[in-house]
BAZA-667928 format. One record per residue: residue number from 1; residue in three letters; x, y, z of N, C-alpha, C, O in turn; chain. Coordinates in steps of 0.02 Angstrom, whole numbers. Atoms other than C-alpha are relative to their C-alpha. Layout:
<gufis>
  zafi  lumfi     n.X     n.Y     n.Z    ca.X    ca.Y    ca.Z     c.X     c.Y     c.Z     o.X     o.Y     o.Z  seba
   NUM    Ala       X       Y       Z       X       Y       Z       X       Y       Z       X       Y       Z     A
...
</gufis>
This chain:
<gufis>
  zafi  lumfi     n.X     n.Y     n.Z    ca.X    ca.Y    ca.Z     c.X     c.Y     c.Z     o.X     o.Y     o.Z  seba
     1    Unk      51      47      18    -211      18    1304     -59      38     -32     -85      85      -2     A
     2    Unk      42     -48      18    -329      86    1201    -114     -50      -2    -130    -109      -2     A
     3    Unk      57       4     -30    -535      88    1228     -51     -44     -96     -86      -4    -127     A
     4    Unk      85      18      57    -668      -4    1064     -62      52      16    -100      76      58     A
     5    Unk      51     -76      -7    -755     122    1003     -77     -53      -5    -128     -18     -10     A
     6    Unk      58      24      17    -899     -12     982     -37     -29      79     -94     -15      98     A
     7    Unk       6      32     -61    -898    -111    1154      15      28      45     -27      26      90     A
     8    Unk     -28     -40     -66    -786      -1    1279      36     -25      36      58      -2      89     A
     9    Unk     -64      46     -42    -671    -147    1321      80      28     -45     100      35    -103     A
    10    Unk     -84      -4      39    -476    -104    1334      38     -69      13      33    -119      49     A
    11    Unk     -41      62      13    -348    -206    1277      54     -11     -13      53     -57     -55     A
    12    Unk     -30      22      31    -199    -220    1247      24      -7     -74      68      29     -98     A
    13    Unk      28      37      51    -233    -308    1092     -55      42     -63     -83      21    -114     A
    14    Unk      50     -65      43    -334    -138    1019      38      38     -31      53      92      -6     A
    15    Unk     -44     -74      34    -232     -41     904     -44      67      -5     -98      72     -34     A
    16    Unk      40     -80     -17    -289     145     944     -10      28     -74     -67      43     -90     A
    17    Unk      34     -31      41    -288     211     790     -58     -39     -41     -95      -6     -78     A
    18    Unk      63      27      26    -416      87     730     -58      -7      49    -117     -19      36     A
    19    Unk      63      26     -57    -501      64     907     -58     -28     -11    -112       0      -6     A
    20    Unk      51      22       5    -598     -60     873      56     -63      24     117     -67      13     A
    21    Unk     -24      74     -22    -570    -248     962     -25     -49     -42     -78     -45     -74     A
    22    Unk       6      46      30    -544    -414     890     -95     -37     -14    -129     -52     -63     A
    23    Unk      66      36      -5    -712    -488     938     -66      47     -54    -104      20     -95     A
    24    Unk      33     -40      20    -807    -331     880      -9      13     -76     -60      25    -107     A
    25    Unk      -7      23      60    -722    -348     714     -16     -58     -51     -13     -61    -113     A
    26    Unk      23      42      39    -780    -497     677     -91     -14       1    -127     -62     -13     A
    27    Unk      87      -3       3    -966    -455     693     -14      31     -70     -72      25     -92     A
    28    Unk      24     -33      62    -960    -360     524     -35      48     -21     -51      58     -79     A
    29    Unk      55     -44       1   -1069    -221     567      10      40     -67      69      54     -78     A
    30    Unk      -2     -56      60   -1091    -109     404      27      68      25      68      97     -11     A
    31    Unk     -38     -64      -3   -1045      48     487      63     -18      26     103      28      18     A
    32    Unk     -84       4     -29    -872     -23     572      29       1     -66      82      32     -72     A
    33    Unk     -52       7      56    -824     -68     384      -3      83     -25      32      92     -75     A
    34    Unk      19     -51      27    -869     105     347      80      64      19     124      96     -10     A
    35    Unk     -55     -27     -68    -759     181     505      61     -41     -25     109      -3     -31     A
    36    Unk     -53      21      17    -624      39     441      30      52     -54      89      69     -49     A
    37    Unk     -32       4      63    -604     111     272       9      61      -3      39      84     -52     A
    38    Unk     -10     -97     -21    -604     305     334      73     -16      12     118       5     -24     A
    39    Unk     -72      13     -41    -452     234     447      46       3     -65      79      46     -94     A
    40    Unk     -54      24      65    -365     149     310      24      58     -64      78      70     -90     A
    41    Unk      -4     -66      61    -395     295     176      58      45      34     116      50      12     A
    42    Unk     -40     -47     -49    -327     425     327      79     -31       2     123      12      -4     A
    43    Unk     -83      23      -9    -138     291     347      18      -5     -68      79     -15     -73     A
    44    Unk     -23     -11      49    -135     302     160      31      72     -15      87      78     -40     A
    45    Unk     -20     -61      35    -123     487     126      61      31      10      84      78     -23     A
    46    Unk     -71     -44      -7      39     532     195      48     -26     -51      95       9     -72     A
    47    Unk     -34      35      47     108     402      74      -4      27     -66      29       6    -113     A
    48    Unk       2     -23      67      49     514     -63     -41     -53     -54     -46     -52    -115     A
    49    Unk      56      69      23     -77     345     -86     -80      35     -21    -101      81      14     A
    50    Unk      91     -20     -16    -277     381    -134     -47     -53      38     -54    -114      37     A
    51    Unk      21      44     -68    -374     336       2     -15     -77     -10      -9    -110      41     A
    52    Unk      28      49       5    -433     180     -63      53     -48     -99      55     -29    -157     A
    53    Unk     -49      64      46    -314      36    -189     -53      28     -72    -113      17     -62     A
    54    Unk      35       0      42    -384      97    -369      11     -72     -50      60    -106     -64     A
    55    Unk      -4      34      27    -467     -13    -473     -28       2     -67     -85     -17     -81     A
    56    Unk      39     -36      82    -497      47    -659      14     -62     -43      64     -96     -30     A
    57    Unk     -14      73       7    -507    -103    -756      36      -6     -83      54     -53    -117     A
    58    Unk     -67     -32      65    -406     -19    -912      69       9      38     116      26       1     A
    59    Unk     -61     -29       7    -259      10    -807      56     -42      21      59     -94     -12     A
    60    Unk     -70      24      26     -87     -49    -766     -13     -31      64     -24       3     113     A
    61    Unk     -27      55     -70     -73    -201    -631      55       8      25     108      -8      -1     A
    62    Unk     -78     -12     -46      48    -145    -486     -10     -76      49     -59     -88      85     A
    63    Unk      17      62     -43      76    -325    -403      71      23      66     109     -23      83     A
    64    Unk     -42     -15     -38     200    -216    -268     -13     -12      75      28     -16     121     A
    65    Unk      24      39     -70      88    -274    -123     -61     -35     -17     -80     -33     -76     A
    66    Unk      60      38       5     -69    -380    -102     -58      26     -23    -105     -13     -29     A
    67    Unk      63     -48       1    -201    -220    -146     -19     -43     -79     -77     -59     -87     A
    68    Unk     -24      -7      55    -156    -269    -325     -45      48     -49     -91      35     -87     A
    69    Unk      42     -51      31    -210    -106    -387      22     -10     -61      71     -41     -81     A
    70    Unk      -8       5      65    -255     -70    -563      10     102      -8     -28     143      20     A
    71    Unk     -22     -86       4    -181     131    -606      -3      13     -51      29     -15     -96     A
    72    Unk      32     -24      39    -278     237    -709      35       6     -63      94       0     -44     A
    73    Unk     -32     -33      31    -209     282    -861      11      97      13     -29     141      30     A
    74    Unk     -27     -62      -6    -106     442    -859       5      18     102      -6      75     122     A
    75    Unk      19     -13     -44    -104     419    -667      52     -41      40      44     -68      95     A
    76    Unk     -67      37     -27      83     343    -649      47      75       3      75     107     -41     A
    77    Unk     -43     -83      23     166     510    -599      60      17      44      87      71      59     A
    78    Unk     -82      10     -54     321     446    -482      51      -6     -49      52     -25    -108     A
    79    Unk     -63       7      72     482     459    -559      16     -65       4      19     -99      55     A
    80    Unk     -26      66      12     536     308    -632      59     -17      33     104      24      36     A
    81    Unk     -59      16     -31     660     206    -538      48     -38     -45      31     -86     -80     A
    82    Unk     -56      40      50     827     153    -628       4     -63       8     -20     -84      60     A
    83    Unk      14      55      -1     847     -17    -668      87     -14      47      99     -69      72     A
    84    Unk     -51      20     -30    1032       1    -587     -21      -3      54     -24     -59      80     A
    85    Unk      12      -4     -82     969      78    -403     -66     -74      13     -76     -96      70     A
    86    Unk      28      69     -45     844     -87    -394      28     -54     -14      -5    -105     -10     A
    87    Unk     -50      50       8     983    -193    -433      41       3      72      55     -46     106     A
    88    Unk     -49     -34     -46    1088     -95    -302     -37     -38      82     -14     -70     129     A
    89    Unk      41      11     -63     925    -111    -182      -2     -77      25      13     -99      81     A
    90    Unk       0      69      -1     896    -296    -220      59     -28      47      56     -63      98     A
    91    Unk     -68      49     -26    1081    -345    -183      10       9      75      41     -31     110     A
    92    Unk     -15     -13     -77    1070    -251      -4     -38     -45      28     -13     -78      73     A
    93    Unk      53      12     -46     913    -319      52      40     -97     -10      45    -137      37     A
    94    Unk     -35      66     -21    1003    -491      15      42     -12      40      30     -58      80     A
    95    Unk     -59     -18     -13    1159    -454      71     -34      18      86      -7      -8     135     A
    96    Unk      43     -11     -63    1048    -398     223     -14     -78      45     -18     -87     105     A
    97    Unk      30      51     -23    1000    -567     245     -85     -25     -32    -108     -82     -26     A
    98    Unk      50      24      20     840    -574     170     -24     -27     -53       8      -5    -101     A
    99    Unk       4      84      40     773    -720      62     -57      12     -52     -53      -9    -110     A
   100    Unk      49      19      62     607    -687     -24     -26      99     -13     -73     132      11     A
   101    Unk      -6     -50      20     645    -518    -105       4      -6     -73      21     -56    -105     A
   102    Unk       9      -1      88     628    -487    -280     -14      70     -34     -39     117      -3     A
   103    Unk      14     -86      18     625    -327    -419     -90      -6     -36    -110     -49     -75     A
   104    Unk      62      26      29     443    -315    -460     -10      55     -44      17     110     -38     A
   105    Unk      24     -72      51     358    -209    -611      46      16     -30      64      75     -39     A
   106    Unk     -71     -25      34     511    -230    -702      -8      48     -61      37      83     -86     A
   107    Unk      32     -34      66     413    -152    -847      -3      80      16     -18     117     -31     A
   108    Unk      -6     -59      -1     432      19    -757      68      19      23      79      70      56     A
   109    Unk     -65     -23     -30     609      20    -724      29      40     -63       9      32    -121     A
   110    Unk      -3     -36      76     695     145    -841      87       2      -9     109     -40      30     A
   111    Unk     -73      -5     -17     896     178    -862      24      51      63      77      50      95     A
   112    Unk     -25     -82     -22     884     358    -773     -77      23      29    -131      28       0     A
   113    Unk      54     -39     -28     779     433    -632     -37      72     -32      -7     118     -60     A
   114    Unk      24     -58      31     666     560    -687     -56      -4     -48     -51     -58     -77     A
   115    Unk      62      11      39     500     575    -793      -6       1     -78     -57      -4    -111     A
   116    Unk     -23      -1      87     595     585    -983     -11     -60     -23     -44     -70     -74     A
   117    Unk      11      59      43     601     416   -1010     -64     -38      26     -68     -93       0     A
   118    Unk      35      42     -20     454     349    -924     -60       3     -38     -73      56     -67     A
   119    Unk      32      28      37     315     263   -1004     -71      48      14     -79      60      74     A
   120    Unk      83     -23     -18     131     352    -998     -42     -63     -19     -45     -94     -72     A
   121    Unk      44      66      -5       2     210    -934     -51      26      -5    -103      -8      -4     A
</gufis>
């Protein structure tokens, strides 16, 4: 059960690495969003993410989750994924059972893993 770093009530209901409680969260204090967005930056970086969803307003709309970041130009530097393996992926995750799956950003899919054919954004 972990402790609110704001109040000192445990809970259950407190995810530790954010330690902070429901109620406490919804007071809005300026420094909790501060402490939120440290958190959030910190569960990005192992992802090889920057701490914070960029939003450059020249760059390329990733609609791959809800952040809907905008990515810098020259600042797409994953290898492109083939347009067969998210065909492959697609058909499992159906085939899996699941219903509201889809290939998104079809505009970066390429024939062939690897950074030869991919587009500079």
């Amino acid at each position: 059960m972990a402790r609110c770093r704001v109040c000192g009530a445990r809970s259950p209901l407190t995810a530790s690495r954010l330690a902070v409680c429901a109620p406490c969260l919804r007071t809005g204090q300026p420094d909790l969003w501060l402490h939120l967005a440290r958190v959030h930056g910190q569960t990005r970086r192992p992802f090889g993410l920057p701490s914070a969803p960029p939003r450059d307003p020249g760059g390329l709309l990733c609609d791959l989750c809800a952040n809907q970041c905008r990515i810098p130009p020259g600042e797409h530097d994953r290898p492109m994924t083939s347009r067969e393996h998210a065909e492959e992926a697609l058909a499992a995750a159906k085939a899996a059972g699941l219903t509201r799956v889809r290939i998104g950003n079809v505009h970066l899919l390429g024939e062939a893993y690897g950074h030869a054919s991919q587009p500079t954004v």
